[in-house]
C-alpha positions in Angstrom: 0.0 0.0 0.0 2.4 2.6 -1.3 3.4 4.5 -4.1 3.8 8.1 -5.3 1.6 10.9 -5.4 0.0 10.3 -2.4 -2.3 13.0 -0.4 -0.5 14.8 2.4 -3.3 13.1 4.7 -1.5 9.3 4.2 1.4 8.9 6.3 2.9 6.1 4.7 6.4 6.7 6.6 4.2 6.3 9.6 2.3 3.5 8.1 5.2 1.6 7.2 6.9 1.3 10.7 4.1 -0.8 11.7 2.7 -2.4 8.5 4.3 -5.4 9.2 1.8 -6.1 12.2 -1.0 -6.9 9.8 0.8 -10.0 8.5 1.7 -11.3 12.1 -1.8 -10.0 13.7 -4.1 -9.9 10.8 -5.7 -13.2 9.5 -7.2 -11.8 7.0 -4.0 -10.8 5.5 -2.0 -14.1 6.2 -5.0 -16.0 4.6 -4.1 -13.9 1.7 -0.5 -14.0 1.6 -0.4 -17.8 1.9 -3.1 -18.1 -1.0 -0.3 -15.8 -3.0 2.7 -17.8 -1.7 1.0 -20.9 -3.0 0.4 -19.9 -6.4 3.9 -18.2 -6.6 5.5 -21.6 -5.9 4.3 -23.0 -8.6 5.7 -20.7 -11.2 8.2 -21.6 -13.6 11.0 -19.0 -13.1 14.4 -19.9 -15.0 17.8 -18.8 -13.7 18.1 -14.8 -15.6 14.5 -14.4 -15.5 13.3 -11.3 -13.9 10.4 -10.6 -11.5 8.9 -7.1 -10.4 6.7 -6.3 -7.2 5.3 -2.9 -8.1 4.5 -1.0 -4.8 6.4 -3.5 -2.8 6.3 -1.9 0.3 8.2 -3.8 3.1 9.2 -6.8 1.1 6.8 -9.4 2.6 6.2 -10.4 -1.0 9.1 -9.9 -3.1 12.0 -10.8 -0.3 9.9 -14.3 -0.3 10.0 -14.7 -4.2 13.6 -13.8 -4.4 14.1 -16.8 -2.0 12.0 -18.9 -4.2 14.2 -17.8 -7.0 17.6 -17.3 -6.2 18.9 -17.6 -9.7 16.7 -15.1 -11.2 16.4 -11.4 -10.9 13.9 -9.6 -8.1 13.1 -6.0 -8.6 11.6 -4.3 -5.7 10.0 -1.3 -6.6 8.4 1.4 -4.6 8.0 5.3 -3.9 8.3 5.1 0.3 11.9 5.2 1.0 11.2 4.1 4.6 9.3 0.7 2.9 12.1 0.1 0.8 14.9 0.6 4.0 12.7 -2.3 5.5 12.3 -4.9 2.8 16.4 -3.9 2.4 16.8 -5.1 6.1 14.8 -8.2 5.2 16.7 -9.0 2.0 20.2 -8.8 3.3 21.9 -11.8 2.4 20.2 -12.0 -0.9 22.1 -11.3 -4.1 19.3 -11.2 -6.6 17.3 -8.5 -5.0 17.7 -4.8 -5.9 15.3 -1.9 -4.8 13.8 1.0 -7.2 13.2 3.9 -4.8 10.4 4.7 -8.1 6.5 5.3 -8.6 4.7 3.5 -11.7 5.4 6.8 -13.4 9.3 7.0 -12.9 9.8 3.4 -13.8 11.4 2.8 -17.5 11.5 -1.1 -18.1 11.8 -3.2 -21.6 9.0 -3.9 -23.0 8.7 -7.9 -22.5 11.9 -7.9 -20.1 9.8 -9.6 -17.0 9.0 -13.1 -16.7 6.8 -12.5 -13.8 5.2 -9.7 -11.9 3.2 -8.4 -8.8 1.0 -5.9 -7.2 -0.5 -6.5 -3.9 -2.4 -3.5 -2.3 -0.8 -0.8 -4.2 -2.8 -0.8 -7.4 -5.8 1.4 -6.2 -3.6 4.4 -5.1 -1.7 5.1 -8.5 -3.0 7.9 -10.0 -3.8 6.4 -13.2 -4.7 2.8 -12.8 -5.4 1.1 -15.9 -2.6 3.1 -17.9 0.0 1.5 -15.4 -1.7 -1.9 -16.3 -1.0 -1.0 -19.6 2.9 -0.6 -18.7 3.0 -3.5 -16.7 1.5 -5.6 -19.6 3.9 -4.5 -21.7 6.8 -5.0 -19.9 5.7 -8.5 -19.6 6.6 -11.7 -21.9 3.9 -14.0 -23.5 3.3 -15.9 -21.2 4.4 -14.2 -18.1 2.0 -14.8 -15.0 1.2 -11.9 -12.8 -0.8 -11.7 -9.3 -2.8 -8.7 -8.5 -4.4 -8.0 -5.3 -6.3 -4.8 -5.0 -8.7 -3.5 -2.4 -11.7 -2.2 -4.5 -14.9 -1.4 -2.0 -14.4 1.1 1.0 -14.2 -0.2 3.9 -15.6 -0.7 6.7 -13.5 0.5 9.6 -16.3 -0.9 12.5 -16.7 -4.5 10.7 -12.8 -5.0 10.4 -12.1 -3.7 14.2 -14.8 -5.9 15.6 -13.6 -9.4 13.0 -9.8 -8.6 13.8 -10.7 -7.7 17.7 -12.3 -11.6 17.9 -9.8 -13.3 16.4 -7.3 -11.5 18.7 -9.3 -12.1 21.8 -9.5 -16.1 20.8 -5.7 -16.5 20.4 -4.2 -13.8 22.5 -6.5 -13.0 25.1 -8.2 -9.6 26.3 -4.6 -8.0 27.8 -3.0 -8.9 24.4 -5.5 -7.8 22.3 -5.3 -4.5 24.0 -1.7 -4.0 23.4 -2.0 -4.9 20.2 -4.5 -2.3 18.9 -2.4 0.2 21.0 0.7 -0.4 19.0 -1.3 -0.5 15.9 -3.1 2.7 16.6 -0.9 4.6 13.5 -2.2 1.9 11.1 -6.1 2.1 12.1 -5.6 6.3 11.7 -3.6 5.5 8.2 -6.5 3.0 7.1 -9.0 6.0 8.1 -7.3 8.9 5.6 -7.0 5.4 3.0 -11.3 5.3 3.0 -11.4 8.5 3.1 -9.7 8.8 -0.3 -11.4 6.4 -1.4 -14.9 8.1 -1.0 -13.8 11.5 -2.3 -12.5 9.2 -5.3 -9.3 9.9 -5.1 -8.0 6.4 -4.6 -9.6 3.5 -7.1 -12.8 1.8 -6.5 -14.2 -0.6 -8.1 -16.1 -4.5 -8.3 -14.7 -7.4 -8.5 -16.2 -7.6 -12.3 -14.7 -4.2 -12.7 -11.5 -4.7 -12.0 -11.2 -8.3 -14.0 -12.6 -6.6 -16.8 -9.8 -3.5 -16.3 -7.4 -6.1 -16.2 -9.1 -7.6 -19.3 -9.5 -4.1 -21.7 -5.4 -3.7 -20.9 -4.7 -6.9 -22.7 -4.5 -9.6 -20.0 -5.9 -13.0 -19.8 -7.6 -14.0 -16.2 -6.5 -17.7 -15.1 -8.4 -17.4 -11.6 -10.1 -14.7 -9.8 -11.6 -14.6 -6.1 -12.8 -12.0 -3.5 -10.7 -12.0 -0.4 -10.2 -9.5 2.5 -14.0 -9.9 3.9 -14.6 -9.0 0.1 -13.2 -5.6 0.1 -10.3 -6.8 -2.4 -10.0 -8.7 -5.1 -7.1 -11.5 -5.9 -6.4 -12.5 -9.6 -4.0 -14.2 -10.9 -3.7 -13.2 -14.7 -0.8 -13.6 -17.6 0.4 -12.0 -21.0 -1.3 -14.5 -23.4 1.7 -16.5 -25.5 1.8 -15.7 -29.2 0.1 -18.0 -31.5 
């Protein structure tokens, strides 16, 4: 959830520093993030290929696929130079992972250079969506799979408080819980501006049917799609077409 020309309201340095708690405290999210990891292991990346997480944020994705692949080339790419100091942190060690401190607007790739490519949570806040679906496709080859996770409804800050609050409460207990939100407090006020954006239309909204069909106009072909996120987001997982 990242990226450049953000408004002033979104304090994604702030957001950052504690982003990290929604994979160890959200389920929500790890459901997500092991339904990615599964389909990631199962692609066919050959030593030189190159992969791309656009609006990578703190690296949970794209530290993960340069382990998967440590012959081929990972490109991290991101506007939020405090996101980018923490996937770094992550990565260290890893010799096939490199960091563009870049929004979708700065970034000048090949056209079909990358042999795979995602973008969790970061779609909806470019400024031009389907134009940098347009990029991405092209920068893909025939064939190339992608994974795109994007939250498209607003949402509801009550209903996620009161699902994350019981799952918390089960597995941590009340005291835990407690100290939990406390910690988390910058990421619940960041989530608020986020919905807000979203309403004055400044950030992208759209259905599930909307967004496949985005994906569809800008050339790609949809192997699976699925609601996720207590259906505020949508999860595809789409390729370039190969040439007949």
């Amino acid at each position: 959830m990242k990226t450049s020309n953000i408004m002033s309201e979104v304090d994604w340095n702030a957001y950052s520093r504690k982003y990290d708690m929604l994979l160890a405290f959200n389920p929500f999210y790890q459901e997500a993030f092991q339904r990615i990891m599964d389909q990631l292991k199962a692609w066919n990346i050959q030593a030189g290929g190159k992969v791309a997480d656009l609006g990578a944020g703190t690296g949970n994705y794209s530290v993960e696929v340069a382990r998967l692949f440590p012959e081929a080339r990972i490109l991290h790419i991101d506007s939020n130079p405090t996101m980018n100091k923490t996937a770094l942190e992550k990565a260290e060690g890893l010799q096939n992972f490199s960091v563009l401190d870049q929004g979708i607007h700065e970034v000048e790739m090949q056209e079909q250079s990358l042999n795979g490519l995602l973008c969790i949570n970061a779609l909806y806040t470019f400024p031009e969506p389907e134009e940098a679906l347009q990029k991405m496709y092209n920068w893909m080859i025939p064939g190339a799979k992608a994974v795109f996770l994007d939250p498209g409804r607003i949402m509801n800050m009550f209903s996620w408080r009161v699902a994350i609050s019981r799952y918390l409460i089960k597995n941590y207990g009340l005291r835990k819980t407690l100290a939990i939100f406390k910690e988390a407090k910058v990421v619940g006020q960041q989530n608020a501006y986020i919905r807000a954006m979203q309403k004055n239309g400044t950030y992208w909204t759209h259905s599930h049917e909307g967004f496949c069909k985005t994906l569809e106009r800008t050339g790609f072909e949809i192997e699976t799609s699925s609601i996720c996120f207590k259906g505020d987001c949508d999860l595809v997982l789409a390729r370039r077409p190969k040439l007949n």
